[in-house]
C-alpha positions in Angstrom: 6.0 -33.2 -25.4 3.2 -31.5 -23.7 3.6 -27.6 -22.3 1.5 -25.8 -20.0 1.7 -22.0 -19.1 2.1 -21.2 -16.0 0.9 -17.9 -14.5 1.9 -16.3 -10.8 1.6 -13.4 -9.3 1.6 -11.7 -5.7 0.8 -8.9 -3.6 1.1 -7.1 0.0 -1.2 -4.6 1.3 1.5 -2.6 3.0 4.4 -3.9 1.6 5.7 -5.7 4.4 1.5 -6.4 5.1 -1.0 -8.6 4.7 0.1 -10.8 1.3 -1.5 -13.2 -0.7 -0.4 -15.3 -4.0 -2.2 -16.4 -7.0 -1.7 -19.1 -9.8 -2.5 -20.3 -12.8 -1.7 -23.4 -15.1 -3.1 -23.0 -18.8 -2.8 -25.3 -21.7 -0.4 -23.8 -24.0 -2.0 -24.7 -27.0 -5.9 -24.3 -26.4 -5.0 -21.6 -23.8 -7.7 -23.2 -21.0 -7.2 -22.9 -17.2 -6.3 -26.1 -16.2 -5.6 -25.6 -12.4 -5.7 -22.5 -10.4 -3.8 -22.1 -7.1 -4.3 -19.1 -4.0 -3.1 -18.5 -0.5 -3.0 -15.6 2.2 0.2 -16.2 3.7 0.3 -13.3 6.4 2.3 -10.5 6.4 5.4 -10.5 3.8 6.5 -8.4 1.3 5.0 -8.2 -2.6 8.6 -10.0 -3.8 8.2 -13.1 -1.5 4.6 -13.3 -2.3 5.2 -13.5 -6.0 8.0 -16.0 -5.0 5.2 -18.3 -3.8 2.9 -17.3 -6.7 5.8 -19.0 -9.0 6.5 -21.9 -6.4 2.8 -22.7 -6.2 2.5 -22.3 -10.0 5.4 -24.7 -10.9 4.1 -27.5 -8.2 0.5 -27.4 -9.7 2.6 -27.9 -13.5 4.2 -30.9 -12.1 1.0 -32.2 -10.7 -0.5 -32.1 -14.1 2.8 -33.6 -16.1 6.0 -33.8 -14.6 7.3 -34.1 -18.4 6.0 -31.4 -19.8 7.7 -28.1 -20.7 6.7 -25.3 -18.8 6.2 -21.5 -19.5 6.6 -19.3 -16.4 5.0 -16.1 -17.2 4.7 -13.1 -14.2 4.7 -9.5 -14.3 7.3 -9.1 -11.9 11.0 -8.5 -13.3 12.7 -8.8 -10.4 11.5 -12.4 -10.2 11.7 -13.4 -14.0 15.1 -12.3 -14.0 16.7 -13.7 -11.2 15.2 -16.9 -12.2 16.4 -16.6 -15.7 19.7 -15.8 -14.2 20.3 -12.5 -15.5 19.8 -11.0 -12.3 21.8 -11.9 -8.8 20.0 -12.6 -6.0 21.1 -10.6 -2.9 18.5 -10.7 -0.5 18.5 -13.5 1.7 14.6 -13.6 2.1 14.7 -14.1 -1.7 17.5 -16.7 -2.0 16.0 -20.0 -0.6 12.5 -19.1 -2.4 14.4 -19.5 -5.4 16.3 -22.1 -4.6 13.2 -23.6 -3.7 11.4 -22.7 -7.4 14.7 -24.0 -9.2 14.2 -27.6 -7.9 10.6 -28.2 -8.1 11.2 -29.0 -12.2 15.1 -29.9 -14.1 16.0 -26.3 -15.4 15.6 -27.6 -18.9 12.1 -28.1 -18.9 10.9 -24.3 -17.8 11.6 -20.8 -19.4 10.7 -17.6 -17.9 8.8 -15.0 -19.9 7.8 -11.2 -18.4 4.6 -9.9 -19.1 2.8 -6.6 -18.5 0.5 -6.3 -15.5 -2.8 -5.6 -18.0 -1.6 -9.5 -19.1 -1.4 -11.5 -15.9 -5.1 -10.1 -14.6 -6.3 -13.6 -14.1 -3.4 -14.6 -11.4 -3.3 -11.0 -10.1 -6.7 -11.7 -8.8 -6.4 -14.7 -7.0 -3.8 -12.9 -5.6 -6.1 -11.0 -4.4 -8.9 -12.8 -3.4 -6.8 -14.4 -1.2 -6.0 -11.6 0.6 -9.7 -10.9 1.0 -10.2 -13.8 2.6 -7.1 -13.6 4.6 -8.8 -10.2 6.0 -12.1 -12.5 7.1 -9.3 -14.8 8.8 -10.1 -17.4 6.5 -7.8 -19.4 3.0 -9.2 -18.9 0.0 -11.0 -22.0 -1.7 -11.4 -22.6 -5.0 -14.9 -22.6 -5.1 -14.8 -19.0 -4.2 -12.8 -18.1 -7.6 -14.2 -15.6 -10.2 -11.1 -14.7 -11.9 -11.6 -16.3 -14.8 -15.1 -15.1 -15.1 -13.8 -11.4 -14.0 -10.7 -11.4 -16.6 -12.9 -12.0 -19.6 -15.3 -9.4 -18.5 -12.3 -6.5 -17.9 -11.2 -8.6 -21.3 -13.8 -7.4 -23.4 -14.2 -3.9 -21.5 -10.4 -3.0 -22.3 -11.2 -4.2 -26.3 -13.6 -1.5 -26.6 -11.3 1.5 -25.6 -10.6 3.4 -28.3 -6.6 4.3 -29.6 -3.4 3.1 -27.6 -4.5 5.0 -24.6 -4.5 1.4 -22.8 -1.7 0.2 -24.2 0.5 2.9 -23.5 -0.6 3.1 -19.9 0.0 -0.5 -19.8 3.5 -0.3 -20.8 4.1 3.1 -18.3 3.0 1.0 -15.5 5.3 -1.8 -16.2 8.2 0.6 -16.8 7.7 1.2 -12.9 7.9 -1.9 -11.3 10.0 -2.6 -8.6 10.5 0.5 -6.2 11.7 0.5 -2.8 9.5 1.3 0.3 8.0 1.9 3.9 9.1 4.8 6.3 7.8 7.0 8.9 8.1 9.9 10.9 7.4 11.2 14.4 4.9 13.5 14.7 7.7 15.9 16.7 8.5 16.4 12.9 12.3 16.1 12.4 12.3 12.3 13.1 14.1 9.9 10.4 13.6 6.2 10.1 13.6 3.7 7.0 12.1 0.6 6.6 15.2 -0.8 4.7 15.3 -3.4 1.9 11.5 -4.1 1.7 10.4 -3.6 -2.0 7.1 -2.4 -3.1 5.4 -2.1 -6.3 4.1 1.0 -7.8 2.1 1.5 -10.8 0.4 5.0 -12.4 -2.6 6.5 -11.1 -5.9 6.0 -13.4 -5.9 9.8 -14.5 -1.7 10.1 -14.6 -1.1 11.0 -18.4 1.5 9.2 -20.5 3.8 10.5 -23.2 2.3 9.7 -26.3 -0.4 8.1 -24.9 -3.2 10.3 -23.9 -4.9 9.9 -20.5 -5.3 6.2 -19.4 -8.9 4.8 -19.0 -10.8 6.0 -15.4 -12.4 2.2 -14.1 -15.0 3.5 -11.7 -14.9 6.5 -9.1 -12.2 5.8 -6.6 -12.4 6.1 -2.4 -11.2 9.4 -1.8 -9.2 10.6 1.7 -9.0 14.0 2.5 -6.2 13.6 5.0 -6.8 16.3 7.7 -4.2 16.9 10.3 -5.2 17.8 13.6 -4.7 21.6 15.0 -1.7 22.9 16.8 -1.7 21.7 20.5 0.6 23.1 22.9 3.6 20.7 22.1 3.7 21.6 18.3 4.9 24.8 18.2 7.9 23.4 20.5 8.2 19.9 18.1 8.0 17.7 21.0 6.9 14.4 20.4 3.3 14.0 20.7 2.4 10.3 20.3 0.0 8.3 22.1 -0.8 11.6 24.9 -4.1 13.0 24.6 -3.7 16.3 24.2 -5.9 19.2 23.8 -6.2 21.5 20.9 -4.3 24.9 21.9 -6.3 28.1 21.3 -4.8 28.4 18.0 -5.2 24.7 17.1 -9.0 25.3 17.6 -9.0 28.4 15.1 -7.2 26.5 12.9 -10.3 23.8 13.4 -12.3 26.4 12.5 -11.0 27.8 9.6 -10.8 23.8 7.5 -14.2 23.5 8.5 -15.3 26.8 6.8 -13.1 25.6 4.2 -14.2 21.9 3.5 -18.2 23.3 4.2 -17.5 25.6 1.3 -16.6 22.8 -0.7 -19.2 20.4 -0.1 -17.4 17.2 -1.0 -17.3 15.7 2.1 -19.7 12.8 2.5 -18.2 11.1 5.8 -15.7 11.7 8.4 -13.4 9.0 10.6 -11.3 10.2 13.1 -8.1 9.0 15.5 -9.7 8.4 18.9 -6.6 11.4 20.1 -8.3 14.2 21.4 -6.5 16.8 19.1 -8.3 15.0 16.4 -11.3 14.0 17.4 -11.5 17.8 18.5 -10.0 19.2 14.8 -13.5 16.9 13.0 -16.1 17.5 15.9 -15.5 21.4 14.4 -15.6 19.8 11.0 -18.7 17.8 11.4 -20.7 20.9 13.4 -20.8 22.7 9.9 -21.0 19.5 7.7 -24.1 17.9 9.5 -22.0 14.9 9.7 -21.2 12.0 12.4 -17.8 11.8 13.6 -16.5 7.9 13.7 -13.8 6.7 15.4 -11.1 4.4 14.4 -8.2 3.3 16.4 -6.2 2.1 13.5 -5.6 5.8 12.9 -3.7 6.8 16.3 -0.2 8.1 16.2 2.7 6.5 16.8 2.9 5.9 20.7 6.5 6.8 21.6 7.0 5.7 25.2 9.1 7.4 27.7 9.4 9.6 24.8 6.6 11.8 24.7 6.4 14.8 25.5 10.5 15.0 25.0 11.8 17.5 22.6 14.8 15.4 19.7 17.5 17.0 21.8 16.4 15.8 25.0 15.1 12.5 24.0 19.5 12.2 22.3 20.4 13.4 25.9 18.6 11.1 28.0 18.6 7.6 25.5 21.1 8.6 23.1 21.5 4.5 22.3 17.4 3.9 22.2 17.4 7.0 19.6 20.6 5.6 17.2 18.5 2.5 17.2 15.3 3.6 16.3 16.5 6.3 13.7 18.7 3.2 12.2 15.7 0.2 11.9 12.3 0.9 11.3 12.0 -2.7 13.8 13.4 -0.2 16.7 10.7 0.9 19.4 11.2 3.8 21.2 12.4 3.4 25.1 9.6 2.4 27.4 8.0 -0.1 25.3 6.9 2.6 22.4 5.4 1.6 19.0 8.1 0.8 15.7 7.6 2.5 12.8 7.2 -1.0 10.8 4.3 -2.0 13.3 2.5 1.3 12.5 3.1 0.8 9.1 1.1 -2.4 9.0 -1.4 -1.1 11.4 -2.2 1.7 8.7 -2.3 -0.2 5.8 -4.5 -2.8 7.5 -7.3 0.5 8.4 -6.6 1.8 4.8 -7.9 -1.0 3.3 -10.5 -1.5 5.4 -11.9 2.3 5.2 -11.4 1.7 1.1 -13.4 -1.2 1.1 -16.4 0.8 3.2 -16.2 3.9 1.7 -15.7 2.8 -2.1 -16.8 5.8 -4.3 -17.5 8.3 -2.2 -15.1 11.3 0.1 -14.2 10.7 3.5 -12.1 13.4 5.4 -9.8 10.6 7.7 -9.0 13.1 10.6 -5.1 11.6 11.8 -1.6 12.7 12.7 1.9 13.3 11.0 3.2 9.3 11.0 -0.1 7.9 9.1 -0.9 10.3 7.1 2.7 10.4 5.4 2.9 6.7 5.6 -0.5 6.9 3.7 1.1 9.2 1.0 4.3 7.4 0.7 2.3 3.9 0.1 0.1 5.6 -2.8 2.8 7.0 -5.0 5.1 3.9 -4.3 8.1 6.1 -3.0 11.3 5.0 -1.8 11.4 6.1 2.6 14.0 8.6 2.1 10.6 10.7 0.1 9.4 11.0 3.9 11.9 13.5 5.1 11.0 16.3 2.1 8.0 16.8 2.6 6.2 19.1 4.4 3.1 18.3 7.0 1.6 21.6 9.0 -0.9 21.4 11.6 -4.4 21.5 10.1 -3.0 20.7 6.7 -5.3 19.3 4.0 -4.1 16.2 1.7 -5.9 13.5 -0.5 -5.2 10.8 -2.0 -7.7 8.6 -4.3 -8.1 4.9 -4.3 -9.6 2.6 -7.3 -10.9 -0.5 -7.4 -7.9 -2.2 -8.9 -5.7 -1.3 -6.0 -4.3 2.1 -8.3 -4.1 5.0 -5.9 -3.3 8.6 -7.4 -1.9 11.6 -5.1 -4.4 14.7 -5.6 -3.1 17.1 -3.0 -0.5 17.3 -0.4 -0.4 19.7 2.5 -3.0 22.5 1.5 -2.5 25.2 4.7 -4.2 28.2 2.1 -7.6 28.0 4.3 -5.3 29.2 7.3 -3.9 32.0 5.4 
């Protein structure tokens, strides 16, 4: 009897975002791709994407030899597990996609088999090619493929490192796979919500060291945020919510301005800057830029959260007035705040979406992103792959400095998280 390998994988870009899946059939014996299989599928989370990774996988199988055995290899556990049986599956999202991936072949003929990310590289980037071309608002076709070329290059790049450095880092990252994730929080700054059962998957930063292991390899030089918070404006001192108002920089919000722009000039790492069209911020990089030589672009995908008939409303008066609106809103991340405000899950995608567009432009090289409380800790919580309740312990002062660096395999690593010493 015949057996073919079959390869999946799947991916969001915000986790729930824009997703994509990838497959692969091999022949077991020579190893050859015999059939490879993509598709954006709009916004859904990483688990459901790999769930049509493995449905797409097992349909292509069938297409090839409806008698043959099948291998289902992935790098997701969740996923090999529940479909091994090992594991129950308790969300419903998740139930009828594996219902669905149960029936497309008798049980008999397919085994599941986990494999380590550094493994499944060839499925991982149709994965992702599809989501590229999901961005353009186009499906990917399969004449646009290069994973197979692309694997064999990173193939023979990763034989040449020398010691277990790879190997171990390999293993780390698969330790860490399934983790929990999306929140957000008002800029007022004692806001709470949680994006609830969505799953993400996190994986160690290129220059994170492992036990035993040494420091894993560096691909290329990543796109790096400095994550600038705007000054103080009247309303922060007060924590009243301060969303979608354009408000001014107070006088002490302008020498704080002043004093990270004496501060970032002194480093001279800066090569760009993009701002929130807000006032406070465009205001906090306009002082930036003066001493930096630098334009100051605009992009909308970094506004704050707009929070309706809330703004401008202290917690305590926002629970007195729409005590019901709040419960809501603090209990669903799907809740928008009275007045037709913005949920926490749409900014989420609404971040993630300008994140990986300002990666894409600003590969290699520092860009100081000039934004507010809600992106920039959504921004943090998506790069170390932390579960929501991470949002509400940690700490985000006006005219605070973070960063975060993003490589080119979708890695991010944490370098700094709010830096106030220029202010001092």
């Amino acid at each position: 009897m015949r057996e073919l390998v079959v390869e999946a994988d799947g991916g969001s870009r915000g986790n729930p975002g824009p997703a994509g899946y990838g497959a692969v059939v091999r022949d077991a014996a020579s190893g050859e791709p015999l059939v490879e299989r993509a598709e954006y599928i709009g916004v859904a989370t990483n688990n459901v994407a790999e769930y049509r990774g493995l449905i797409a996988g097992l349909k292509a199988a069938r297409e090839l030899d409806p008698e043959a055995r099948v291998r289902a290899r992935m790098d997701s556990k969740l996923v090999v597990e529940q479909m091994s049986g090992r594991w129950k599956i308790k969300h419903p999202d998740m139930k009828p996609l594996a219902a669905e991936a149960a029936r497309i072949l008798p049980p008999g003929q397919v085994t599941y088999e986990w494999i380590p990310r550094e493994r499944n590289k060839h499925a991982d980037r149709l994965a992702n090619e599809a989501m590229d071309a999901g961005r353009r608002g186009e499906q990917w076709e399969p004449s646009a493929s290069s994973a197979a070329l692309a694997s064999s290059a990173e193939e023979v790049r990763a034989a040449r490192v020398v010691g277990d450095a790879a190997a171990g880092a390999a293993k780390a990252r698969a330790a860490l796979a399934s983790r929990a994730g999306n929140a957000g929080l008002s800029e007022a700054g004692g806001s709470r919500a949680s994006d609830g059962a969505a799953v993400a998957q996190a994986t160690l930063p290129k220059t994170t060291e492992v036990e035993g292991a040494g420091w894993g390899p560096d691909l290329g030089p990543p796109a790096t945020f400095v994550l600038l918070r705007h000054g103080e404006t009247a309303l922060t001192p007060e924590k009243r919510f301060s969303g979608s108002g354009d408000h001014e920089l107070s006088e002490v919000g302008r020498r704080q301005a002043e004093a990270v722009a004496a501060a970032l000039a002194a480093r001279g790492t800066i090569q760009a800057i993009v701002s929130s069209p807000l006032k406070r911020c465009r205001q906090t990089a306009e002082a930036v830029a003066a001493r930096l030589g630098l334009d100051v672009h605009i992009d909308e995908g970094l506004r704050e959260t707009d929070f309706g008939a809330w703004e401008g409303l202290t917690f305590a008066e926002v629970r007195e007035r729409y005590g019901d609106d709040l419960d809501a809103w603090l209990a669903s991340p799907k809740a928008a705040p009275t007045g037709g405000g913005e949920s926490f899950a749409t900014v989420a995608r609404r971040v993630a979406a300008t994140r990986d567009r300002l990666v894409r432009e600003y590969r290699g090289r520092t860009v100081l992103v000039v934004t507010h409380v809600t992106p920039i800790k959504t921004l943090v919580r998506l790069a170390i792959g932390a579960p929501p309740e991470s949002l509400f312990r940690m700490e985000l002062s006006a005219a605070s400095v973070s960063a975060v660096a993003y490589y080119a395999d979708g890695n991010a690593s944490l370098r700094l998280l709010n830096d106030t010493a220029h202010l001092r």
